[in-house]
Structure formats: structure tokens, C-alpha cells
C-alpha positions in Angstrom: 92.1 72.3 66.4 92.1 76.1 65.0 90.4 79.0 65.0 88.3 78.7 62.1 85.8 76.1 63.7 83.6 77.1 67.0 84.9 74.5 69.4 83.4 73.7 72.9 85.4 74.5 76.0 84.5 72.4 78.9 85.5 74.1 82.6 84.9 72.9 86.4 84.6 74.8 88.9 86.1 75.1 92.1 85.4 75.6 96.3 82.8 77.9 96.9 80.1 76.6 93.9 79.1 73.4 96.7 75.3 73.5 97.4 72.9 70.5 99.0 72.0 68.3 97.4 74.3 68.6 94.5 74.4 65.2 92.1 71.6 64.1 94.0 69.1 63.6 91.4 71.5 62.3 88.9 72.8 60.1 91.0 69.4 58.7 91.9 68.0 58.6 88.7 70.7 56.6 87.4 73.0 53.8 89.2 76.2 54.2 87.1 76.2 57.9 88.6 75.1 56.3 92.3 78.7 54.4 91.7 80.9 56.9 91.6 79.6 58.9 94.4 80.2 55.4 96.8 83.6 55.5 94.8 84.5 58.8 96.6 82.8 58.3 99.9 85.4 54.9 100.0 88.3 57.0 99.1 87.5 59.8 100.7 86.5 58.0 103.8 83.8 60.9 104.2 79.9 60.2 103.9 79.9 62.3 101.3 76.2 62.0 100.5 74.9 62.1 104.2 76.4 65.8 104.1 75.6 66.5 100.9 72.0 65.5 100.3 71.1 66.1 104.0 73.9 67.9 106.1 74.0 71.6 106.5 76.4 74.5 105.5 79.2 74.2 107.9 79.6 70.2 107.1 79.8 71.7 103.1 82.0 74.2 103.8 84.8 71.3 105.5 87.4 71.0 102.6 88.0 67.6 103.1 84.6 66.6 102.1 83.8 69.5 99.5 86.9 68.7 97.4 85.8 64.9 96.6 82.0 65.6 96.7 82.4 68.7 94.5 85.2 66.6 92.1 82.2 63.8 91.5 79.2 65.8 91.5 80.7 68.3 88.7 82.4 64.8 86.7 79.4 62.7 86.8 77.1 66.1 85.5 79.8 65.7 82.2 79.4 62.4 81.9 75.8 63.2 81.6 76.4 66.1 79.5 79.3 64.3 77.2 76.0 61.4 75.7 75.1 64.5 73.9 78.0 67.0 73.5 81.7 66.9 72.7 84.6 68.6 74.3 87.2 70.0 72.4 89.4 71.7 75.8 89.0 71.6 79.1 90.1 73.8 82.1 89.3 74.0 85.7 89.3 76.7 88.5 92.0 75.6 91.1 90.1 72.4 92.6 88.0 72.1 89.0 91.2 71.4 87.1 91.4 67.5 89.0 87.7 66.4 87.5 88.9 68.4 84.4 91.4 66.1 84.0 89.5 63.1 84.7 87.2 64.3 82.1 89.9 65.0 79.4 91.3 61.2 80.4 94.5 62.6 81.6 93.9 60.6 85.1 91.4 58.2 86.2 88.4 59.1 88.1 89.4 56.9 91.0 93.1 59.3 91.1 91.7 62.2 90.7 89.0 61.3 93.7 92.3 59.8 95.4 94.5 63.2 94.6 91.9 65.7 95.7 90.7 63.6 99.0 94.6 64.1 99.9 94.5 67.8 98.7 91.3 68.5 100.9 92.8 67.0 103.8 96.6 69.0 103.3 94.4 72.2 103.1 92.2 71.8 106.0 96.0 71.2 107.9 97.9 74.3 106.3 97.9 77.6 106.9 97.1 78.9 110.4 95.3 82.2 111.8 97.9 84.4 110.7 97.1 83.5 107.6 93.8 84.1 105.4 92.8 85.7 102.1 90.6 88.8 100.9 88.7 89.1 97.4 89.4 92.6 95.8 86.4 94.0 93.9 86.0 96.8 92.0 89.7 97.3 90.9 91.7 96.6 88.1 94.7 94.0 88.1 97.6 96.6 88.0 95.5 97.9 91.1 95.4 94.6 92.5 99.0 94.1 91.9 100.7 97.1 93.6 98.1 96.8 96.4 99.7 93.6 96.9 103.2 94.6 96.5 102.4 97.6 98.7 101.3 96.0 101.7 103.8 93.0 101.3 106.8 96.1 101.5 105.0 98.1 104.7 104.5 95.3 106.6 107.8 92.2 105.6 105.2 89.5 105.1 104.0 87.2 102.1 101.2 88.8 100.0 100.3 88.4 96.2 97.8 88.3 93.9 96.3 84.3 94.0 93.4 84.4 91.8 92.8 86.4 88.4 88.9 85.5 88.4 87.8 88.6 86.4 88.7 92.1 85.5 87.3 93.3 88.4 88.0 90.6 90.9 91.4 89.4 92.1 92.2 87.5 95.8 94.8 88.0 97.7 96.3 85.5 99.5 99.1 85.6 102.4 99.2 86.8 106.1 97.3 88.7 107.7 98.8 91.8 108.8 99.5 92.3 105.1 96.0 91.3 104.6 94.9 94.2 106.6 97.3 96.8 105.3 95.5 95.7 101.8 92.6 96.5 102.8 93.1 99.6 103.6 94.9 100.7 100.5 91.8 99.3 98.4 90.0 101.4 100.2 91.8 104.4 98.8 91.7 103.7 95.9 87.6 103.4 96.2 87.9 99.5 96.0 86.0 96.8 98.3 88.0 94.1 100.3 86.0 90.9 101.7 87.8 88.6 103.4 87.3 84.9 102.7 86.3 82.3 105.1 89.4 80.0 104.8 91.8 79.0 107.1 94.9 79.4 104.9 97.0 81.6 102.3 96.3 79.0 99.2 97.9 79.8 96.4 100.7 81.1 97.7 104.4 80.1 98.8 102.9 79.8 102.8 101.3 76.5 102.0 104.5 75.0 100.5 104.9 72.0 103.4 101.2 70.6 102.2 102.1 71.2 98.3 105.0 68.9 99.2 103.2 66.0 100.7 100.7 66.6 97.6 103.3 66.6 95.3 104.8 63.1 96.5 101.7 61.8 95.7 101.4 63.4 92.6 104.4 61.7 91.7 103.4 58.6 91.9 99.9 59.1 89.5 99.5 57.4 86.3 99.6 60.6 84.0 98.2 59.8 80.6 97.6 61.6 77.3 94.0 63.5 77.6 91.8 63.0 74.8 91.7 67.2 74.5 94.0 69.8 75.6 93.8 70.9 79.0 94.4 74.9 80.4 96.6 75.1 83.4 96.0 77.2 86.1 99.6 77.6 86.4 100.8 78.4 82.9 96.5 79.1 81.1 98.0 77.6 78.2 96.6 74.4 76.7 98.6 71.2 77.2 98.6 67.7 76.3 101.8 65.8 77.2 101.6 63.9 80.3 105.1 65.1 81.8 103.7 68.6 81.4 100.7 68.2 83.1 102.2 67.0 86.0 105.1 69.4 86.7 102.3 72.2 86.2 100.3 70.1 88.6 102.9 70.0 91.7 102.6 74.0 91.2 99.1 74.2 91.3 98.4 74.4 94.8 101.1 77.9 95.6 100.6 79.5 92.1 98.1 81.7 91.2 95.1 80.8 89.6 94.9 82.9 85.9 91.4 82.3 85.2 91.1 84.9 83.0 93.8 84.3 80.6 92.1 81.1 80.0 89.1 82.3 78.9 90.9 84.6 76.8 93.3 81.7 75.4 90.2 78.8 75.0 88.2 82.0 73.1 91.3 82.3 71.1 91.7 78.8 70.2 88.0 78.9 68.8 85.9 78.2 71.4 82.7 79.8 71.2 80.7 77.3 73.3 81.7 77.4 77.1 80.0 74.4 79.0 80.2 74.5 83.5 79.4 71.5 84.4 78.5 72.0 88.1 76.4 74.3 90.7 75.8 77.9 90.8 77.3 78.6 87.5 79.9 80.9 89.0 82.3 80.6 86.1 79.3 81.3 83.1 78.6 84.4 85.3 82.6 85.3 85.0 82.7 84.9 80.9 81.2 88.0 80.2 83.8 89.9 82.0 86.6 87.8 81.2 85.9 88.1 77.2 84.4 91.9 77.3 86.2 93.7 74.0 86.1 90.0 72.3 83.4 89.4 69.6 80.0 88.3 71.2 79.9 85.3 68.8 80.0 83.0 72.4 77.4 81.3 74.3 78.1 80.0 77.9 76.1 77.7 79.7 75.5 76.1 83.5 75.0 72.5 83.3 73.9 72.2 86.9 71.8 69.6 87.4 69.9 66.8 84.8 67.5 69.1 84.2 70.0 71.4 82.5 72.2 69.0 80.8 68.6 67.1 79.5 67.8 70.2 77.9 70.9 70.1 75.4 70.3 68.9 72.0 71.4 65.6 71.5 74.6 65.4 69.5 75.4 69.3 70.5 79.2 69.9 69.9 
């Protein structure tokens, strides 16, 4: 790959993009799709589609259903989408880097459902109420930053900067009180703090005991050599060796997520086609931030359901 050829970046997006009835008319339009979603409901041992194509928004919001049902319904969209179009990179947004893996061929479909079944379950366990995280909007990343390291020093508890999402939107993860004291300091500098319905500090060092158990299992996948490069969250560099991939991976879940940096490094790479394959299209909306100043020689698009993918051109790439 280089920079002289547009390329096609392919990302996956993580929790929050879930809505009903996500997959659903893929997956009953065609039985290979219907397959993979009984896959993760026997792995998972969640009926997936029961909350998904019928349940309502607390059920969706459980992480240990919404990690496998969001891993298949965004995979089985690029299976769709990969009859007409070619990937030449792939990344993922903190949960979206296991079915960008799949996709790449760097794990199986059946691991990665396995993996993030076991992740969804560690997360719904970790954490605790003292623990939470807030988005910051509106502010910059060296405002984000010594926020963080700000409140962390005033109040002697764990606080830092877990997702680089855009320019102008970070999260902070860690306890609460420090949470709080963040807030206010966003405040003052004429920033907005909303905190997040989750019931831990992911991303961070507080979730280390579940990152452990995850890791063992990690461990223990098959870890073979994708078909394209894949950009970490840990490192947003491209990678291909297995043994890489995997010691990024038992990171993942206390690192931050650098999201923009990614963008950045797949732009710089060549990509100049950026495909979601998933709902609500949360990461298309963040490329316009993410590559402001760059050349607007890019196109993104939100494969979110058939419909979308069906409208592609066949042999796109």
C-alpha cells in the first residue's frame, strides 16, 4: 500500500451506535446472515435477536448482549458490503476493533463473538458507583488533558483522558469525585461535561482485574495474519503480525481509545474512502472533524443497513 493510490479504510463502531432492529433485514433477507446471528446468540448465551428486533432500550443498553449483537450486526453488514467493495485497512472504535479483526481475518468470527461475549460480561462486573465517565465537549485536547490531570491532583483519585473521539470531544474515565472536580473545571473554561450512563471507568487502569480475566483468554486465541492492516486503538498505527495484535489487544480494554490519530494515520496511508459498516453512522459524522486542515479529496459513508450497502456500485474499491 502507499499514498499514491486512494485506498478504502473499513472502521466498526463501538457501544452507543446499538439501535432495534439492527441486522434485522439482512438477516432475514438472507440465511447465511440468519447463521451468524444464532452463532452469537449460542455463544453468547443471550437471545440476542428477541432483544434486538423486539426488546426495548434498557435490554440494548445491557453490555453483555450489545457487545455480541453489535459485533455481528456491524460484521455481517461488511460481509454484505465486501461482494462489492474491497478493504485495504481496517480499524475499530474500542468494541469495533473485535469485528474489525474478524473482518481483516486476523480471528474468526466464532472468537471474536467468543472474545467480546466474555468482554461484555467482565464490563457489566467492573467498575462500581464510585466509578463512571463524562464526555467533554467543546474543548480542545490540551484542555482535556490538564482538566484531567487537574482534578486527578485536587482530589488523589484515577482520572485521564479515555477516548480521543474528535477535536472537540474527549471522555474522561475514572472515579467519581474526580469526575466531579472535572466538571467543574470544564465549566471554566466554557466547556460542557455529560456524564455517561455506564457503570465503570473503561479505559482506564480501574478496570484492570476484568482486563486480566480478558487477557487470559486472549491468550489462548488463534491470532492469524489479517488479509489488511489493522489500526489499534492502543498504538493508531496499522499492524499486521499476529504477536502484535495481541499484546496491543490485552491493552485495549485500560488504554485510551485514539480515534483520531487513526483517521489521521489511515488518511495518511491513502485512504480516501472511509466505509462504517454499522448503525447511526457515528464515526462518518466524526471524519469531518478528525481530518479538518487535510485535503477534502475523502468521502465517508454509513453502511447501515442493505439498503445502504445495495446502493454501492458493484466492484467499488
Amino acid at each position: 500500500m502507499n499514498a499514491t493510490t486512494p485506498l478504502v479504510a473499513v472502521n466498526f463502531p463501538g457501544q452507543g451506535s446499538q439501535v432495534k432492529d439492527m441486522g434485522r433485514d439482512l438477516a432475514e433477507a438472507d440465511d447465511r446472515y440468519m447463521y451468524y446471528w444464532t452463532l452469537a446468540e449460542n455463544v453468547s448465551r443471550q437471545p440476542l435477536r428477541e432483544i434486538y428486533w423486539g426488546g426495548d432500550d434498557h435490554d440494548m443498553a445491557d453490555t453483555r448482549a450489545l457487545q455480541p449483537a453489535l459485533t455481528v450486526a456491524a460484521l455481517t453488514l461488511w460481509m454484505h458490503a465486501a461482494e462489492r467493495a474491497q478493504a485495504h485497512c481496517f480499524g475499530g472504535h474500542s468494541l469495533g476493533e473485535y469485528p474489525a479483526l474478524a473482518a481483516a481475518g486476523a480471528l474468526s468470527v466464532e472468537e471474536a463473538l467468543e472474545l467480546v461475549s466474555l468482554r461484555g460480561a467482565l464490563m457489566a462486573e467492573a467498575g462500581g458507583p464510585d466509578q463512571g465517565m463524562t464526555a467533554l465537549l467543546k474543548l480542545g485536547q490540551d484542555d482535556a488533558e490538564a482538566i484531567a490531570a487537574q482534578a486527578r491532583e485536587a482530589t488523589g483519585r484515577e482520572l485521564l483522558v479515555a477516548n480521543y473521539n474528535t477535536p472537540g470531544q474527549f471522555v474522561l474515565s475514572g472515579h467519581k469525585a474526580a469526575l466531579e472536580a472535572a466538571a467543574a473545571l470544564a465549566k471554566e473554561r466554557k466547556g460542557r461535561a455529560i456524564p455517561l450512563p455506564v457503570s465503570g471507568a473503561f479505559h482506564s487502569p480501574l478496570i484492570a482485574e476484568a482486563a486480566a480475566e480478558l487477557e487470559k483468554r486472549l491468550a489462548r486465541a488463534d491470532w492469524r495474519r489479517p488479509k489488511a492492516p489493522v489500526f489499534l486503538n492502543v498504538t493508531a498505527d496499522a499492524q499486521a503480525d499476529p504477536g502484535a495484535i495481541a499484546a496491543a489487544m490485552a491493552r485495549q480494554m485500560t488504554s485510551p481509545v485514539r480515534w483520531i490519530e487513526i483517521n489521521r494515520n489511515q488518511y495518511a496511508m491513502g485512504a480516501r474512502t472511509f466505509y462504517e459498516p454499522g448503525p447511526k453512522g457515528v464515526l462518518t459524522k466524526m471524519l469531518g472533524q478528525n481530518l479538518d486542515g487535510l485535503p477534502a479529496d475523502w468521502t465517508g459513508h454509513s453502511l447501515d443497513t442493505m439498503a445502504a450497502v445495495d446502493e454501492l456500485p458493484a466492484g467499488q474499491d
